[in-house]
C-alpha positions as CSV (number, residue, x, y, z in Angstrom):
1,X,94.5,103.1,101.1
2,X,98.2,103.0,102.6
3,X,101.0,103.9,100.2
4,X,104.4,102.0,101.4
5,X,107.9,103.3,100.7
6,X,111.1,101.4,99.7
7,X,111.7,100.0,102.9
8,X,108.7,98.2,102.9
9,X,107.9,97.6,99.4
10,X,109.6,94.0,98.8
11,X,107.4,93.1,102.4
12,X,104.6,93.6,100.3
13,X,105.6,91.2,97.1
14,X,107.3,88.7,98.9
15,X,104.3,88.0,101.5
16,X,101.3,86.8,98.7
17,X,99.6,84.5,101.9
18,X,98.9,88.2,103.6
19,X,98.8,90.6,100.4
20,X,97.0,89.5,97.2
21,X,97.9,91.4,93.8
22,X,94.6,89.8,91.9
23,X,92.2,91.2,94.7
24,X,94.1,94.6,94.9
25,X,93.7,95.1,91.0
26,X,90.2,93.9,90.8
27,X,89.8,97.1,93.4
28,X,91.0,99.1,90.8
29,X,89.9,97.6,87.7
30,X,87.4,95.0,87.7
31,X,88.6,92.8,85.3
32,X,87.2,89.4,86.7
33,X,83.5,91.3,85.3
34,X,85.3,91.7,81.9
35,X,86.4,88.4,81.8
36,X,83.5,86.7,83.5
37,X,85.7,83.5,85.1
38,X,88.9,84.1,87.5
39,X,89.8,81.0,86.2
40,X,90.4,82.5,83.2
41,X,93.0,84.6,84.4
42,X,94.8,81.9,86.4
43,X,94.9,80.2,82.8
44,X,96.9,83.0,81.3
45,X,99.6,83.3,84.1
46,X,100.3,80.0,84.0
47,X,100.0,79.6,80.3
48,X,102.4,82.3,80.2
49,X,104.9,81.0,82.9
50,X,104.9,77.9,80.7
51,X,104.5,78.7,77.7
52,X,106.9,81.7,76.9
53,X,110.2,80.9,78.0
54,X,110.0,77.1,76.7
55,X,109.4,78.7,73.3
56,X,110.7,82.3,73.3
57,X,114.1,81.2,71.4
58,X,111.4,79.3,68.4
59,X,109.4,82.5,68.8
60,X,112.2,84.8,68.6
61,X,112.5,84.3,64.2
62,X,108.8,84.9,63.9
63,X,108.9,88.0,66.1
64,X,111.9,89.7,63.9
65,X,109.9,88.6,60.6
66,X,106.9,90.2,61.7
67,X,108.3,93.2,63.1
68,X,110.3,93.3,59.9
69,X,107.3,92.9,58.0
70,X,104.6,95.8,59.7
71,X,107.9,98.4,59.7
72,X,107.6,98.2,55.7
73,X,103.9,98.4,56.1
74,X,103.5,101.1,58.9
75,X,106.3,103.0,58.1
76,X,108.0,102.0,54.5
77,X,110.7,103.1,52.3
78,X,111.5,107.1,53.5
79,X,113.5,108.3,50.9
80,X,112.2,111.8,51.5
81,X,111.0,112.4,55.4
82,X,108.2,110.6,56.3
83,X,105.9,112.2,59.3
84,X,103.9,109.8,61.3
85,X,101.0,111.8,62.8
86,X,100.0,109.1,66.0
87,X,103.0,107.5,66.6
88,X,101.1,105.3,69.2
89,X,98.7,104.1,66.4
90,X,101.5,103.3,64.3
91,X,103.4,101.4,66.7
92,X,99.9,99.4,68.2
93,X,99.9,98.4,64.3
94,X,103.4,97.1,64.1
95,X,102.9,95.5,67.3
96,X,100.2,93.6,66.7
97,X,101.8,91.7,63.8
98,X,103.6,89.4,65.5
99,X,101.3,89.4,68.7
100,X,98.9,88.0,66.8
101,X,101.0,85.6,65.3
102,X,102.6,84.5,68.7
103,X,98.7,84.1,69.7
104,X,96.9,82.1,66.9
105,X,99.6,81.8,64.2
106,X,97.1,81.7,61.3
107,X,95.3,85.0,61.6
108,X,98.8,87.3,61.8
109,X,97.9,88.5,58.4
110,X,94.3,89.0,58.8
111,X,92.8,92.8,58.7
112,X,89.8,92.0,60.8
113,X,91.6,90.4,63.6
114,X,94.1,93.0,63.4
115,X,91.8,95.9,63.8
116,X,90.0,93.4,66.6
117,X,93.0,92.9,68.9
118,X,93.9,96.8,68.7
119,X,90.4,97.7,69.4
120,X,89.6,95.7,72.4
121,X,93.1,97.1,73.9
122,X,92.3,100.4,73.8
123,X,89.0,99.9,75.2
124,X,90.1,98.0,78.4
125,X,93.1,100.2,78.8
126,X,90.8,103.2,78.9
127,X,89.4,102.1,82.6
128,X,93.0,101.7,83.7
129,X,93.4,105.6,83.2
130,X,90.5,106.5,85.7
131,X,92.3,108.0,88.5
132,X,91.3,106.6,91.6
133,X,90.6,109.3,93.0
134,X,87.4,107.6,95.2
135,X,90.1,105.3,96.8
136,X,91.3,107.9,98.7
137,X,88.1,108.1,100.5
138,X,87.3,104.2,100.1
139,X,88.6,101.7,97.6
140,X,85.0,100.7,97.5
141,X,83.7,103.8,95.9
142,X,86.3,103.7,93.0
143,X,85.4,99.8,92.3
144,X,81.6,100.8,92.1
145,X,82.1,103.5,89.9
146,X,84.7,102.2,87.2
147,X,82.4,99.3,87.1
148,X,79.3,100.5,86.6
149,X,78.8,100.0,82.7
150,X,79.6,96.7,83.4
151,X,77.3,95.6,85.6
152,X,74.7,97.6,83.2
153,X,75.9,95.1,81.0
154,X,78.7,96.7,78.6
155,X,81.6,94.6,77.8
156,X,84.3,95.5,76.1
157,X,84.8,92.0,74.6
158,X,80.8,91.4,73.7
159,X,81.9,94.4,70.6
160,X,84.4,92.0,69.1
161,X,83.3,88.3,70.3
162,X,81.3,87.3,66.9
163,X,84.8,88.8,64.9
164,X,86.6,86.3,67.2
165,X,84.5,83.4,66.8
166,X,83.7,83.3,63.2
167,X,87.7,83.7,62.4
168,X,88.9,81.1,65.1
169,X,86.4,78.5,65.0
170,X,87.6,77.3,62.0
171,X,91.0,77.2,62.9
172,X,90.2,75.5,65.6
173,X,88.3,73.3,63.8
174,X,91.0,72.5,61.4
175,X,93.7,71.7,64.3
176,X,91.3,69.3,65.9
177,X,90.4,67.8,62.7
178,X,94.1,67.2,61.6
179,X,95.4,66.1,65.3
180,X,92.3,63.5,65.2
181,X,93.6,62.2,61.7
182,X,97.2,62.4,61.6
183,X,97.5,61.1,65.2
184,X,100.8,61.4,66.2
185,X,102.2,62.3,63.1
186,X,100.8,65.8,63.4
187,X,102.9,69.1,64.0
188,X,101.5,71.1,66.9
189,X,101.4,74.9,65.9
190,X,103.5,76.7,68.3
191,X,101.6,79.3,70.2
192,X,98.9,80.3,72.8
193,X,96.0,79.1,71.0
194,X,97.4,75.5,70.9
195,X,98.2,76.1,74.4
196,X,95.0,76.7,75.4
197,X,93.4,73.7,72.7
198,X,96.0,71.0,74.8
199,X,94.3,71.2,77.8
200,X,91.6,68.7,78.1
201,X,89.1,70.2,79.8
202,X,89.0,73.0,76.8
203,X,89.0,69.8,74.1
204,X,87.7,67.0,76.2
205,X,87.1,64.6,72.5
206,X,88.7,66.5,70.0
207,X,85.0,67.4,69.0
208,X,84.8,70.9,67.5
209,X,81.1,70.9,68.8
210,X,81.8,69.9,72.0
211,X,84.4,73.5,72.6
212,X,83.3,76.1,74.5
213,X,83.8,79.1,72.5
214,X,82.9,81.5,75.1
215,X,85.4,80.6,77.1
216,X,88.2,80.4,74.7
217,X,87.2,83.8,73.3
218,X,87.5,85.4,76.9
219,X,90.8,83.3,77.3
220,X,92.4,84.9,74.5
221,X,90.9,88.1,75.1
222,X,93.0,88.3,78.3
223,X,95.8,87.2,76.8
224,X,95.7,89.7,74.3
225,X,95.1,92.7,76.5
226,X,98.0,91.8,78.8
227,X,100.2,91.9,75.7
228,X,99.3,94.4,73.8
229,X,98.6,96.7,76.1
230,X,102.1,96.6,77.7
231,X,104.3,96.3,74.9
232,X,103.0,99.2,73.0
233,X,103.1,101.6,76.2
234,X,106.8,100.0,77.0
235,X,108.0,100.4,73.2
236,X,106.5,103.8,72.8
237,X,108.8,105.3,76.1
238,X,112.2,104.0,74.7
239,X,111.5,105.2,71.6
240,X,110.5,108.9,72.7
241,X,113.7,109.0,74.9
242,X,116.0,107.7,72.2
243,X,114.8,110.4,69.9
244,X,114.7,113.2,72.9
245,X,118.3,112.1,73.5
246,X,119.1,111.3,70.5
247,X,122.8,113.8,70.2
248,X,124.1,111.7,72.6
249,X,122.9,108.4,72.7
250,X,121.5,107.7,69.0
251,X,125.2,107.0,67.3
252,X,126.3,104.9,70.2
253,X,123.3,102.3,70.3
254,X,123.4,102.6,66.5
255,X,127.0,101.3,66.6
256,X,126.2,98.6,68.7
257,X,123.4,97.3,66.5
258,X,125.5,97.4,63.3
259,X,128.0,95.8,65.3
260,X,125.7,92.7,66.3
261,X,124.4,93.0,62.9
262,X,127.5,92.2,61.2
263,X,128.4,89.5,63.3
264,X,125.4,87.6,62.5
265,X,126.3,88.7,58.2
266,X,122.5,90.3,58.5
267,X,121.0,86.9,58.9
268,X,118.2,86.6,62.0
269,X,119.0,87.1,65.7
270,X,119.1,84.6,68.1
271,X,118.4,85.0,71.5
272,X,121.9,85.4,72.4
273,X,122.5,88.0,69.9
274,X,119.7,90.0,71.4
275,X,121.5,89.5,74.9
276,X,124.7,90.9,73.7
277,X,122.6,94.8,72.9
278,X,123.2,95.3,77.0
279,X,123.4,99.3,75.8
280,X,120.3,99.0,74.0
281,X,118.9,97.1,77.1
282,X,120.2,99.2,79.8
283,X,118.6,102.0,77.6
284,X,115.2,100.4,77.7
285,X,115.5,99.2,81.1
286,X,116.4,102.9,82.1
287,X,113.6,104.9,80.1
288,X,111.1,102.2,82.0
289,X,112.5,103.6,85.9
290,X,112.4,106.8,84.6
291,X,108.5,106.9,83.2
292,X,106.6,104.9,85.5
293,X,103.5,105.7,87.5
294,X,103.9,107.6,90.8
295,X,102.5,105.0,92.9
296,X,101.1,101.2,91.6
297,X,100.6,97.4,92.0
298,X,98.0,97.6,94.2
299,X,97.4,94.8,96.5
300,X,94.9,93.9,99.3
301,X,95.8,93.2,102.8
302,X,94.1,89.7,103.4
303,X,95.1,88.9,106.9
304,X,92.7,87.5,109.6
305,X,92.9,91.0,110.8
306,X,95.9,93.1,110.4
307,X,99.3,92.9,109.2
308,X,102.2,94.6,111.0
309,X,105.7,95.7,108.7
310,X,108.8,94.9,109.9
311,X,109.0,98.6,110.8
312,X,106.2,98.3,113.6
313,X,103.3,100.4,111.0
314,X,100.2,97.9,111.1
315,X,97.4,97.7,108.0
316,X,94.0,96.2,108.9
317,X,92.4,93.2,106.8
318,X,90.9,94.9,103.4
319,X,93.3,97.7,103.4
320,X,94.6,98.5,99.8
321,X,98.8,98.9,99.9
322,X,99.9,100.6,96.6
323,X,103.7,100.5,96.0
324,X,105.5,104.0,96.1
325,X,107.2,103.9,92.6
326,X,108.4,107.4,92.7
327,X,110.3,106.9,96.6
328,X,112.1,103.4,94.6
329,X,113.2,105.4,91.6
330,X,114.2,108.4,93.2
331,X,116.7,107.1,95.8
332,X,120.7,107.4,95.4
333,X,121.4,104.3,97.5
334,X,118.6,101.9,95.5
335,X,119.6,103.9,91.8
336,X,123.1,105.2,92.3
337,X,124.1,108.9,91.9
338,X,121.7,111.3,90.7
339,X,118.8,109.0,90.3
340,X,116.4,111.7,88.8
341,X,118.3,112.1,85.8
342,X,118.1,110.0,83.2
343,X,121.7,107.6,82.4
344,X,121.3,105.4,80.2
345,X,123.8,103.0,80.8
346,X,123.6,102.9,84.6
347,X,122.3,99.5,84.9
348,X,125.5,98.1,82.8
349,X,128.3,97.8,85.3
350,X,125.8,96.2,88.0
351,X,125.0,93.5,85.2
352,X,121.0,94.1,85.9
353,X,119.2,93.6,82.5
354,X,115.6,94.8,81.8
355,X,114.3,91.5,82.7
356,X,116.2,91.0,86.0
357,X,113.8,91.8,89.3
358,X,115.5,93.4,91.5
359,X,114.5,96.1,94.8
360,X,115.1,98.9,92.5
361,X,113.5,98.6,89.7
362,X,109.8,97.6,90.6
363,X,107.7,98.0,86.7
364,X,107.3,94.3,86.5
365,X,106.5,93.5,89.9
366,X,107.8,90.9,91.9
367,X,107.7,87.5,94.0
368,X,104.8,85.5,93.0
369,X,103.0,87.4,90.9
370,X,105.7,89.0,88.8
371,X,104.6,89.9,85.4
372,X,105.6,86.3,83.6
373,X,105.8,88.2,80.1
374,X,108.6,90.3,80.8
375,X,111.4,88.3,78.4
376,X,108.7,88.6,75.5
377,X,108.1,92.1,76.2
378,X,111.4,93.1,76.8
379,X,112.6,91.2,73.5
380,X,110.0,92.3,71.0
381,X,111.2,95.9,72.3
382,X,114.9,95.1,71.9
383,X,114.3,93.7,68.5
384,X,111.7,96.6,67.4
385,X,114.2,99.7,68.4
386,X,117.5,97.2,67.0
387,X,115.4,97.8,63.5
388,X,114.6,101.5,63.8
389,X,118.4,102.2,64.4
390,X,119.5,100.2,61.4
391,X,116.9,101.1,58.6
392,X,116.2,104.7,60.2
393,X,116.8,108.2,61.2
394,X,113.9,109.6,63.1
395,X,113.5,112.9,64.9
396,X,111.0,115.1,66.1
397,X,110.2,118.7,64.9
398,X,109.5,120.4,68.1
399,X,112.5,121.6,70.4
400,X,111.5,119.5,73.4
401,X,109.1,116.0,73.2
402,X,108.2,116.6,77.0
403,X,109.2,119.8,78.7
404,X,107.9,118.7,82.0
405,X,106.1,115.2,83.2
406,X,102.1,114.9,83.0
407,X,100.3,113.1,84.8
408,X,96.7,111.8,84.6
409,X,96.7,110.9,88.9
410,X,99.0,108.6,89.9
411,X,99.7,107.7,85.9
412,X,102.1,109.6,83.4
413,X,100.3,110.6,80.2
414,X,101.5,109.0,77.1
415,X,102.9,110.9,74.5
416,X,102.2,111.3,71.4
417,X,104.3,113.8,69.2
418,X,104.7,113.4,65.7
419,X,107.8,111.6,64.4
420,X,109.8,112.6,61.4
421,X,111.0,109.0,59.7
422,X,114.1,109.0,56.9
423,X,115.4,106.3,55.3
424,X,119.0,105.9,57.5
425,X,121.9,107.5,54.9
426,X,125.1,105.3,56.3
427,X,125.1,101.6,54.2
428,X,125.7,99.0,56.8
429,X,128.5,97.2,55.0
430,X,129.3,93.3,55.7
């Protein structure tokens, strides 16, 4: 394994024909055994380059309903304080309202699918938190070990495939059978599911019996890891470092909401409303830097036979190249002054939202293979913490959430402290 440093690190991203993120990650977590076909996987990132921005500003009103909607069901009316025990539970649950609904609209509201979607994300994200400790001797070792159960034959999906199938099938069903009789007269349902039905070699005739389930169940199983499992870990980190800070930063980014708030005279958000929180956002984008993993993105040198940096250091063919997250995030020219301390609002005057890739700021990757769900992610965060701060006062009971950072290897543990929720005392007036 080689570990390259800032210098190097955009070498890496921009050069896919010599480094390859799939093969690198499939090294560390075999997910091409989880989800049986790579194709699969090429089907999500491009269903996601395509799909998501086209219809994030229609997406963007069933997001804020939904997030609306499993705050008063997680969390609820807190006229006297309110402790939430897992915090991480609570907000999987609130996330997974409108996931769901941005993934097969008709099921949003459906406790089995609900539980399903949570469920299979915890049990994939558990292999990510293996340290790869064996890849310090040889990459190989740590792919034959994580992967063992599976090619026993455990899958994480095979625990929740007949839950899928016997709740999708008939939606599917149902959109095949209404395209085939109302022609063109018949309204699309807008998300990832439909996506996924329009391509012809999924729904060659519009013949339920002719789908293959299998595959589609796989399909969305990928799609719902990717989404679930980064949006909770990304919404739980701003909201831990809003409340840790909360003295001097709560008021502020509570002023900003209420500001944005009146403007729109409490009606929805638009996508443009959401653009103007660049506190909130530089917040976010800030708590992200500052919580990362030591070292990630693995990806695999796949050169003829070795690859020489720009800096003379040569890797062979094979050789793993993780990116050095803590040299990136730790360095005054890249972050500006005093990079190990957290500022909220450092990324403001440089105009560099959450979403923007850029050399210093590496969580969502970059070049080809940049995460292609960042604006959802980044969004459904924006619009979850814009809530909190409107509706609620929340605060911890111990003196500090995190006196020191943990780490599990390369990866920082999650936290998971108990929050104190109140109903917010100040009356946002119009």
């Amino acid at each position: 394994m080689t570990i390259v440093g800032k210098e190097t690190t955009h070498e890496v991203l921009k050069n896919d024909q010599v480094f390859d993120f799939r093969e690198g990650l499939r090294m560390q977590v075999p997910l091409h055994l989880i989800f049986k076909q790579d194709m699969i996987i090429e089907k999500h990132v491009k269903i996601t380059r395509d799909f998501i921005p086209g219809k994030l500003k229609h997406l963007i009103s069933r997001i804020q309903k939904n997030i609306s909607k499993a705050l008063d069901l997680y969390i609820g009316e807190c006229e006297e304080p309110k402790v939430i025990h897992e915090p991480r539970k609570a907000i999987s649950d609130i996330f997974a309202i409108p996931i769901v609904n941005i993934i097969v609209e008709e099921c949003y509201d459906n406790e089995d699918i609900l539980e399903t979607f949570k469920g299979l994300t915890f049990s994939i994200a558990n292999l990510f938190r293996i340290p790869p400790v064996l890849s310090f001797i040889h990459p190989w070792l740590h792919q034959q070990f994580i992967s063992i159960p599976l090619r026993f034959g455990w899958n994480p999906i095979s625990k929740y495939r007949k839950v899928f199938i016997s709740h999708i099938k008939p939606v599917i069903e149902k959109r095949l059978y209404d395209k085939k009789r109302l022609g063109d007269a018949w309204v699309a349902p807008v998300d990832v599911l439909q996506s996924y039905l329009d391509d012809p070699e999924v729904t060659p005739d519009l013949n339920p019996n002719n789908i293959n389930y299998d595959y589609t169940v796989y399909a969305i199983c990928n799609f719902i890891f990717v989404s679930m499992a980064s949006t909770l870990e990304f919404a739980s980190r701003p909201l831990y470092d809003l409340i840790e800070r909360k003295q001097r930063y709560w008021q502020e980014l509570y002023q900003e909401a209420q500001e944005i708030n009146k403007q729109r005279n409490r009606n929805e958000l638009t996508l443009d409303d959401i653009s103007k929180m660049v506190k909130l956002d530089s917040f976010v984008k800030e708590s992200l830097r500052f919580s990362t993993s030591i070292v990630g993105l693995p990806h695999k040198c796949i050169s003829k036979s070795y690859y020489t940096f720009a800096n003379g250091y040569q890797v062979p063919s094979g050789r793993i190249v993780n990116l050095n997250f803590s040299d990136t995030n730790n360095d005054e020219e890249l972050q500006g002054q005093n990079p190990t301390e957290f500022h909220a609002y450092r990324h403001i005057k440089h105009n560099s939202p959450a979403t923007k890739l850029e050399r210093n700021f590496l969580i969502f990757g970059g070049g080809k293979h940049a995460c292609p769900g960042r604006s959802l992610a980044i969004n459904e965060i924006k619009v979850f913490l814009h809530q909190i701060l409107l509706k609620y006062d929340v605060r911890t009971d111990i003196e500090e959430i995190r006196p020191k950072r943990k780490y599990l290897g390369p990866f920082p543990v999650p936290i998971n402290v108990d929050l104190v929720f109140e109903n917010r005392k100040e009356i946002v007036k119009n």
